[in-house]
C-alpha positions in Angstrom: 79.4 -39.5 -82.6 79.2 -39.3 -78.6 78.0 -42.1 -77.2 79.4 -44.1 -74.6 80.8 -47.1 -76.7 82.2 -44.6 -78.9 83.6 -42.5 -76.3 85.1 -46.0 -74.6 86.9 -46.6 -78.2 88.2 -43.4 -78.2 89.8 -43.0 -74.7 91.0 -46.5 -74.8 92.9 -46.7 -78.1 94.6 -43.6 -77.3 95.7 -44.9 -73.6 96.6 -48.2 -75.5 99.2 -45.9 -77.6 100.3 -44.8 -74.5 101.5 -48.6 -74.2 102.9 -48.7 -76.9 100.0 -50.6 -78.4 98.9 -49.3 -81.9 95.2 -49.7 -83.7 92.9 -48.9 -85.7 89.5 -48.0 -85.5 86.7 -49.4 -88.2 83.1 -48.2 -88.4 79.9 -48.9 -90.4 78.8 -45.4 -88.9 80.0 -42.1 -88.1 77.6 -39.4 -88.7 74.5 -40.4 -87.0 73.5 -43.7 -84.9 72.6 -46.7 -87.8 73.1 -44.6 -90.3 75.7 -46.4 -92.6 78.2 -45.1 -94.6 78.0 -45.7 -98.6 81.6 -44.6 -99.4 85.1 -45.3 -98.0 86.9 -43.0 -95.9 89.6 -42.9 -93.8 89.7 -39.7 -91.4 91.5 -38.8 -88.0 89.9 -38.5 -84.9 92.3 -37.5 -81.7 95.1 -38.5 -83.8 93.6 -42.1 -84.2 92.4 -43.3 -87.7 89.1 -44.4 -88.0 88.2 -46.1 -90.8 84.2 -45.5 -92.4 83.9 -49.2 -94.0 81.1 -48.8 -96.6 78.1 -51.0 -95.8 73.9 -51.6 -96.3 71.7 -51.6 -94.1 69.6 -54.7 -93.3 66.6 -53.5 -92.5 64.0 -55.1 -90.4 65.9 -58.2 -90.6 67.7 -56.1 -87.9 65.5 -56.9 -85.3 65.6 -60.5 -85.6 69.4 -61.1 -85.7 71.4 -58.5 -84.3 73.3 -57.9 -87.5 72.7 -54.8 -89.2 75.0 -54.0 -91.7 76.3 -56.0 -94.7 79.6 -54.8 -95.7 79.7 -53.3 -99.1 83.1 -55.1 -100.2 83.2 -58.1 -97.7 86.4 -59.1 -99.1 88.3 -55.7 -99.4 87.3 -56.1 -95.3 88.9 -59.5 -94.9 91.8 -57.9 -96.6 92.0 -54.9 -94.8 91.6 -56.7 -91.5 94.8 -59.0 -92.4 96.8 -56.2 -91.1 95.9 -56.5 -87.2 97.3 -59.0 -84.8 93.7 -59.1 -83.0 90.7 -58.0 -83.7 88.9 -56.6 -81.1 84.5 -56.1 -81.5 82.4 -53.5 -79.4 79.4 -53.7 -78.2 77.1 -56.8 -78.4 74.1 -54.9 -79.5 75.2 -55.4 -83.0 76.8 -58.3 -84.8 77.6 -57.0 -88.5 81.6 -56.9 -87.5 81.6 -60.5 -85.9 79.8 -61.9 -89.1 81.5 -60.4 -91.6 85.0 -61.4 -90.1 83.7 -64.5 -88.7 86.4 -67.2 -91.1 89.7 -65.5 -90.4 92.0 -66.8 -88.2 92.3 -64.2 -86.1 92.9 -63.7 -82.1 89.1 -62.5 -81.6 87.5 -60.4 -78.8 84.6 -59.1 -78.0 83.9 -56.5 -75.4 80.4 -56.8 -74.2 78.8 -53.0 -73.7 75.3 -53.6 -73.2 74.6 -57.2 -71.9 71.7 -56.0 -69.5 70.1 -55.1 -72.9 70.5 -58.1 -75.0 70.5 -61.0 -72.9 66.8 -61.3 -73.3 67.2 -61.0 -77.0 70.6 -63.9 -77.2 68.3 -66.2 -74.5 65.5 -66.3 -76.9 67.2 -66.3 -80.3 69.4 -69.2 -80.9 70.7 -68.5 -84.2 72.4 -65.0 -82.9 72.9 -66.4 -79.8 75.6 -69.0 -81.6 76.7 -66.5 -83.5 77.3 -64.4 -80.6 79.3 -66.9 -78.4 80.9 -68.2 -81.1 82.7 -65.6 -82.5 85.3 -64.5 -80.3 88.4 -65.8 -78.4 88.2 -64.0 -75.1 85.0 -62.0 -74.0 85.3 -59.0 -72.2 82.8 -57.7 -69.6 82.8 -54.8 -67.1 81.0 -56.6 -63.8 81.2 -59.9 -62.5 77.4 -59.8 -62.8 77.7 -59.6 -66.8 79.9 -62.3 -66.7 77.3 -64.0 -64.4 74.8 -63.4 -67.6 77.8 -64.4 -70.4 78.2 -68.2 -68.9 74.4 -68.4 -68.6 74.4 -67.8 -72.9 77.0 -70.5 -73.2 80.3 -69.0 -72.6 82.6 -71.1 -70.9 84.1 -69.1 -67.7 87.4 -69.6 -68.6 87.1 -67.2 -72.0 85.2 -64.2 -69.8 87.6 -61.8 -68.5 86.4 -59.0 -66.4 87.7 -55.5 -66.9 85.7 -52.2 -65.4 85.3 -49.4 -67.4 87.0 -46.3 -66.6 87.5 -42.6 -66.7 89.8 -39.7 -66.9 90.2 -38.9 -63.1 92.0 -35.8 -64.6 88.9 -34.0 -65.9 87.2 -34.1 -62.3 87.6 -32.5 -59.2 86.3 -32.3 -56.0 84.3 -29.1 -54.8 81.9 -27.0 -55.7 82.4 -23.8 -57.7 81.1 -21.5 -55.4 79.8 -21.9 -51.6 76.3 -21.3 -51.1 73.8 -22.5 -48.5 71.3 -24.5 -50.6 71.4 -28.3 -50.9 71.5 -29.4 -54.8 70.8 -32.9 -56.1 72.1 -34.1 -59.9 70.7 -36.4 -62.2 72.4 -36.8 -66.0 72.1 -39.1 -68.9 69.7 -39.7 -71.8 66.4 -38.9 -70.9 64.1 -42.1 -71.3 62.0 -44.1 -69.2 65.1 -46.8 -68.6 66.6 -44.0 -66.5 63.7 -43.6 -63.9 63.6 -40.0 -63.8 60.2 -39.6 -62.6 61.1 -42.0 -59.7 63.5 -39.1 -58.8 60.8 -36.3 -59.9 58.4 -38.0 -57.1 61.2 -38.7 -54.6 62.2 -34.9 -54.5 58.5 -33.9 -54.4 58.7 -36.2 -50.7 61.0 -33.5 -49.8 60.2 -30.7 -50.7 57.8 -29.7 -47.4 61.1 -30.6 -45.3 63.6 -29.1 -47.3 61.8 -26.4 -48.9 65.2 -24.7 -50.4 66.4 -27.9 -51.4 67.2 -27.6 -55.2 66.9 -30.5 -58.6 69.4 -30.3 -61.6 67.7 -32.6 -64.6 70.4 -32.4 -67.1 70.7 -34.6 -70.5 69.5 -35.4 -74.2 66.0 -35.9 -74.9 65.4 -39.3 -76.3 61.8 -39.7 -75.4 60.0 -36.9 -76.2 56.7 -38.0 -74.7 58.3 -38.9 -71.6 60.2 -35.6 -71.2 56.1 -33.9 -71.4 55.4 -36.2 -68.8 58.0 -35.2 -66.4 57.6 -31.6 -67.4 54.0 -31.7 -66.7 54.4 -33.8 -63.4 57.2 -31.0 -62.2 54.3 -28.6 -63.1 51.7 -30.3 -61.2 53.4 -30.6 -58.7 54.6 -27.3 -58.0 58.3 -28.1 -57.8 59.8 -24.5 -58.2 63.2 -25.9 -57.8 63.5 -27.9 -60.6 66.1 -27.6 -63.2 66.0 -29.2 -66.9 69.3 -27.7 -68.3 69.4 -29.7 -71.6 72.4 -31.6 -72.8 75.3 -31.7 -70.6 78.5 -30.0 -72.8 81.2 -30.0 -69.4 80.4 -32.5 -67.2 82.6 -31.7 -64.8 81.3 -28.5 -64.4 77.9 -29.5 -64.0 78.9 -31.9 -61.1 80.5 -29.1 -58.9 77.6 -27.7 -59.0 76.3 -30.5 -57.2 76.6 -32.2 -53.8 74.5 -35.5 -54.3 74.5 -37.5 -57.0 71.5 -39.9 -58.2 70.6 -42.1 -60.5 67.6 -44.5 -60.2 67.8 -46.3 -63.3 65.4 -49.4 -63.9 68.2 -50.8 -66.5 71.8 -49.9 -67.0 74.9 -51.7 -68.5 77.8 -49.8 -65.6 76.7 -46.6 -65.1 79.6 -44.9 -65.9 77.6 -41.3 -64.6 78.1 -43.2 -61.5 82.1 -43.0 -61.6 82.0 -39.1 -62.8 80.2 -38.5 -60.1 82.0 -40.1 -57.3 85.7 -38.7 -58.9 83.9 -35.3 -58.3 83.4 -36.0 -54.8 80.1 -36.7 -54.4 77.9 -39.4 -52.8 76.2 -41.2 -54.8 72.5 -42.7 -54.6 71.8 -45.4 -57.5 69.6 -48.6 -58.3 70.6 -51.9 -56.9 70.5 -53.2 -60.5 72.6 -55.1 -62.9 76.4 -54.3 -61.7 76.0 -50.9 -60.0 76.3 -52.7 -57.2 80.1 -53.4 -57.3 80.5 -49.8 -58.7 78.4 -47.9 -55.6 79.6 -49.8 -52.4 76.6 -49.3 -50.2 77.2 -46.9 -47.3 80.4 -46.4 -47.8 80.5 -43.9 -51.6 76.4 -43.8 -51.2 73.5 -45.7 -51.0 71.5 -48.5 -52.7 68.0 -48.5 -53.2 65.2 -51.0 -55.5 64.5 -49.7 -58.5 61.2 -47.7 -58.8 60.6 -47.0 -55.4 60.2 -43.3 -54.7 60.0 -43.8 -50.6 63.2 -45.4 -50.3 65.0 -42.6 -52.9 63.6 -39.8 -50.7 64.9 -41.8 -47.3 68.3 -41.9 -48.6 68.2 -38.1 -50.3 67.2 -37.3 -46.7 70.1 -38.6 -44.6 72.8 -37.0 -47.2 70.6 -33.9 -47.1 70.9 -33.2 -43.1 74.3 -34.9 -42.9 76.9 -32.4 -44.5 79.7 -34.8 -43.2 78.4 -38.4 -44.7 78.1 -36.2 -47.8 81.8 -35.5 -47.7 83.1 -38.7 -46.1 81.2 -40.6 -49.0 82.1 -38.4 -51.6 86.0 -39.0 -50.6 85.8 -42.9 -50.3 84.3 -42.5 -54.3 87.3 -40.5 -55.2 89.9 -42.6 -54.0 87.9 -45.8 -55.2 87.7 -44.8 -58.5 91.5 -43.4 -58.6 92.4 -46.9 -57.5 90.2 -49.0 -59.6 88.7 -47.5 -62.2 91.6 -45.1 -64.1 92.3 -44.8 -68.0 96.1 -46.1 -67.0 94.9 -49.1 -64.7 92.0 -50.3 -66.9 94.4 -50.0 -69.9 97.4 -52.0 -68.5 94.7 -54.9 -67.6 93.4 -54.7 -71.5 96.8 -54.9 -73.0 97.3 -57.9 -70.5 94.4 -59.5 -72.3 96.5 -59.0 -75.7 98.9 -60.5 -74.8 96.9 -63.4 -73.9 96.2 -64.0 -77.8 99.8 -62.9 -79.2 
């Protein structure tokens, strides 16, 4: 599956090889997003091995705790997991890991992928919540905001360390694939109402008067069908000729040379990692003042800031990037060299095999 906890697991295991640091990779899930496995099998993705743990599904019960798989052979996991010098959990959203490892003594910890989406959940559920901060050593967060929202669950500051995430700088280069005259604006990501989409639909249509070749690249999955209709039918009621949906975004890279702004006015977002792609391709960057984005998009200096949901402000922003072809570039290359010095595969790597050997 390609999500971006999966793709996280991925890159980092195989940079931690690159350090001489080997591992193992066990799922519940690998064909399809909750949708357990009922057999064992061991299989090779990117020459790491993931192991498919059998498991059932919970049910609603879900909902309530976090957990949503009970492993088939809860034992044969204990077993298997003696192996490992640390045992390292993904993503908070679920809990099944956590629980059915919870008695061995084990260096624990947990890397915390979505804590803008469950801290309302853990606030208001103590039984999960204990379960939660209880079951790790060391927690691992990617902003010093979600660390802000780990010690107000309980976590004592002294077991949060914060890590950004990263990318491959590699993959992404600066410039666009061809010269032309027109002004383009990207947006990518899942399409849902989180992402704020029709904020950007109604901030281009501010625009469109003054810029009247000025162009919109929508690209990304579907995950709301009925929202999708409604931006369709907005760009459609609206008139807005230069509009682009692409649909799902195979080369990324690619996509963002043919860009020269990047935005992404989000209501809700755990890093924004669209935010680094972006700025390693040399673009400025426009993004909601939400969660940690902030320490991601340094305001006027990669791009700008602006409150979530707010149109006026969006097109304010668009509007000095779109007249100013050199704050477009001088922002886009303060985002490239940020990223190269902060948010790397190798840098982000060397700091999470420091936290290792914390435990060992």
């Amino acid at each position: 599956m390609v999500g971006g906890t999966e793709t996280h697991v991925q890159c980092l295991a195989k940079a931690l090889r690159n350090l001489g640091v080997s591992s193992e990779v066990i799922v519940f899930c690998d064909t399809k997003k909750w949708r357990s496995s009922r057999r064992l099998r061991i299989k090779t993705v990117d020459e790491e091995s993931v192991v498919v743990w059998p498991s059932f599904p919970v049910g609603k019960l879900a909902h309530l705790t976090k957990v949503h798989y009970i492993p088939s052979l809860p034992f044969g996991l204990r077993s298997f997991a003696e192996r490992f010098d640390i045992l390292h959990f993904h993503d908070d959203i679920d809990l099944s890991f956590p629980l059915s490892l919870r008695r061995m003594k084990k260096p624990k910890i947990f890397s915390c992928h979505s804590m803008p989406y469950t801290l309302g959940f853990y606030s208001q559920q103590p039984l999960s919540r204990k379960l939660f901060t209880t079951s790790s050593d060391l927690f691992h967060v990617f902003t010093r905001y979600d660390a802000k929202s780990l010690e107000g669950l309980g976590v004592e500051e002294g077991k949060i360390r914060v890590i950004p995430n990263f990318i491959d700088v590699t993959r992404f280069k600066i410039g666009r694939k061809e010269s032309r005259d027109v002004i383009r604006i990207a947006w990518y990501g899942r399409i849902s109402r989180t992402k704020g989409v029709i904020v950007l639909l109604k901030a281009f249509n501010l625009l469109k008067g003054e810029f009247p070749d000025l162009e919109l690249l929508i690209g990304g999955e579907v995950w709301e069908a009925d929202y999708f209709r409604e931006l369709v039918d907005y760009t459609r009621e609206m008139d807005l000729r230069h509009v682009r949906f692409t649909g799902f975004v195979s080369d990324v890279p690619s996509f963002l040379q043919e860009a020269d702004i990047f935005v992404l006015p989000s209501f809700q977002e755990t890093f924004g990692i669209v935010n680094l792609e972006a700025m390693a391709s040399g673009l400025p960057v426009v993004a909601s003042s939400i969660s940690g984005i902030p320490e991601i998009v340094i305001d006027q200096v990669t791009g700008f800031l602006v409150p979530p949901g707010d149109p006026v402000k969006l097109a304010e922003k668009l509007r000095v990037l779109v007249v100013d072809r050199k704050l477009r570039r001088d922002m886009g290359r303060n985002g490239r060299e940020r990223v190269l010095s902060t948010y790397s595969v190798e840098k982000v790597s060397k700091a999470v095999r420091d936290m290792y050997n914390e435990l060992v």
